[in-house]
C-alpha positions as CSV (number, residue, x, y, z in Angstrom):
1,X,16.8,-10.6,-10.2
2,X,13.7,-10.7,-12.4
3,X,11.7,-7.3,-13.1
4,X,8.5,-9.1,-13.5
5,X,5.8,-10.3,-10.9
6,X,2.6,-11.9,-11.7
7,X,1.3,-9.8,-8.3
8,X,3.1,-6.5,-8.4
9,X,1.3,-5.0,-5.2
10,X,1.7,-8.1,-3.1
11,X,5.4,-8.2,-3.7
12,X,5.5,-4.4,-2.7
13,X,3.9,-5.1,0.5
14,X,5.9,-8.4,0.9
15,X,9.2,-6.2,0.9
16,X,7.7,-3.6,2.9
17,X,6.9,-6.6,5.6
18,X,10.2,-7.4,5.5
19,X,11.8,-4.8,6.0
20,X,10.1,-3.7,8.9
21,X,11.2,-7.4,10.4
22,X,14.4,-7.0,10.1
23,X,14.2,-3.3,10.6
24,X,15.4,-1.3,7.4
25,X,14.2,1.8,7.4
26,X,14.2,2.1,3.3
27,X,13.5,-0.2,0.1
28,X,14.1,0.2,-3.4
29,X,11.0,-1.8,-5.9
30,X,10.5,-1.2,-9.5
31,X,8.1,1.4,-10.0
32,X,4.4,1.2,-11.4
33,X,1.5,3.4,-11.4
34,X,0.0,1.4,-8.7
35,X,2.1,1.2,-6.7
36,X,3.2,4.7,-6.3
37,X,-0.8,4.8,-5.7
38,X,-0.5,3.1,-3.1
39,X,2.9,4.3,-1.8
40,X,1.2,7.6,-2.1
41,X,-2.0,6.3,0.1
42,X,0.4,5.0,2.8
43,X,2.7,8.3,3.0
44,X,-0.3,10.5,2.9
45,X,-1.9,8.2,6.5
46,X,1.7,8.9,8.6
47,X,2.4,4.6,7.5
48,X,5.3,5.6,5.4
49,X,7.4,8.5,6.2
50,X,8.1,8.8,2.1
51,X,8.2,7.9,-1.5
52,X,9.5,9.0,-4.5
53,X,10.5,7.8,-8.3
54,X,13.7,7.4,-9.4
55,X,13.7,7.3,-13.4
56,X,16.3,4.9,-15.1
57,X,16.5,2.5,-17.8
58,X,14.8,0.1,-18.7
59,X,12.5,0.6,-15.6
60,X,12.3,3.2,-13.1
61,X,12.5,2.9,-9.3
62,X,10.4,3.5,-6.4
63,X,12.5,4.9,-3.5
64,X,10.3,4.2,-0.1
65,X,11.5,5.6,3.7
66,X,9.4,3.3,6.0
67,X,10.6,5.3,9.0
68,X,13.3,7.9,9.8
69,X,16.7,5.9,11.4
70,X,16.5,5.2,15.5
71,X,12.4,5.2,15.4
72,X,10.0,2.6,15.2
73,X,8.2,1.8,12.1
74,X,4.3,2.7,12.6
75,X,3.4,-0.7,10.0
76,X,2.7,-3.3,12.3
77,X,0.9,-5.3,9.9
78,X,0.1,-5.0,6.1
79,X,-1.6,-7.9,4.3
80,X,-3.3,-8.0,0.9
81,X,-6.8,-8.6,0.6
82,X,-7.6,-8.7,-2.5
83,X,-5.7,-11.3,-4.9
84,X,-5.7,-12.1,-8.6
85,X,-7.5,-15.5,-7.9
86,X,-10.0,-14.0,-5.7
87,X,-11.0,-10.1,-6.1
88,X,-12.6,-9.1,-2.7
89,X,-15.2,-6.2,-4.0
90,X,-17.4,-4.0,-1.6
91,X,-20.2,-1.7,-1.4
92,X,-19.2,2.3,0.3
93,X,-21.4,1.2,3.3
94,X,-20.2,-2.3,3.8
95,X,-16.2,-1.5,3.5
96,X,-14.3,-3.1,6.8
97,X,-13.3,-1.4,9.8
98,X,-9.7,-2.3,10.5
99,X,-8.6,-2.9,14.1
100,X,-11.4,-0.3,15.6
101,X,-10.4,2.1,13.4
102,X,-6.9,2.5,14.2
103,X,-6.2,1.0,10.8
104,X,-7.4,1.2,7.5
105,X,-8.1,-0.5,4.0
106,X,-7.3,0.9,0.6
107,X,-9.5,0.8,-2.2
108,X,-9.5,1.0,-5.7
109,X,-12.9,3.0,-6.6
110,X,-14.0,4.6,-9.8
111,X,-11.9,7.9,-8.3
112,X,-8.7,6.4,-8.0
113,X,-7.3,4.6,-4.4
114,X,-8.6,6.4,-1.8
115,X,-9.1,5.2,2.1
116,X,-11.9,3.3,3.5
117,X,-13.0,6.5,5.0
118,X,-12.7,8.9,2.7
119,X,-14.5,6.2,0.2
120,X,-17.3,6.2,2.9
121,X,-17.7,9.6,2.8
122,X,-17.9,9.6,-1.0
123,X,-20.7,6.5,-1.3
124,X,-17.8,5.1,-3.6
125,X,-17.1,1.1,-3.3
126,X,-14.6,-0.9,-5.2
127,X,-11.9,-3.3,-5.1
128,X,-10.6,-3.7,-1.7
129,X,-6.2,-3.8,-2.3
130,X,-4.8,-4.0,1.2
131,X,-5.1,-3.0,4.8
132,X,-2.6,-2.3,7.1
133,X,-2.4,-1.0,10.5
């Protein structure tokens, strides 16, 4: 198994996908700044139950409980929305509502990833990574 991925956060939320299909409840990535970010982001909204780093060599590991055994995963759906040949940017007041709110988007802003309503409520825009629900 290669280390490398030209798209390191869509191959995060690709096994995160499926692993909620086939119903693990835990996956093991190589770690990266982002996406502890995000796995941060998604722990921090009830998505994932947690996260943590595991250090080795040469890379470390990212450690990620979806859900606790015997309950039901709260990801429905997670999709990337911004991709390497497209970046999807947008203004604070123009960021998407996802699924009437019950969702939500993360984006990259100026302050680090943050929600689509907590970048609202700062007036901060940015890169729009993913949104899930």
């Amino acid at each position: 198994m290669s280390l490398q991925s030209t798209d390191q956060i869509a191959d995060f939320i690709t096994r995160i996908r499926n692993a909620v299909m086939v119903g693990k409840t835990e996956i093991l990535v190589p770690t990266s700044k982002l996406k502890v970010a995000v796995a941060e982001v998604l722990v921090k909204n009830g998505y994932l139950t947690s996260s943590e780093v595991i250090e080795g060599e040469p890379r470390g590991m990212l450690h990620v409980v979806i859900n606790e055994p015997g309950t039901v995963a709260k990801i429905n759906e997670i999709a990337k929305v911004s991709k390497p040949g497209r970046r999807v940017y947008s203004a604070a007041e123009d960021l998407p509502v996802v699924k009437s709110g019950r969702g939500m988007v993360i984006v990259s802003t100026s302050k680090g990833l943050m929600t689509g309503r907590e970048a609202k409520k700062n007036k901060l825009g940015g890169e729009i990574i993913l949104k899930v629900w």
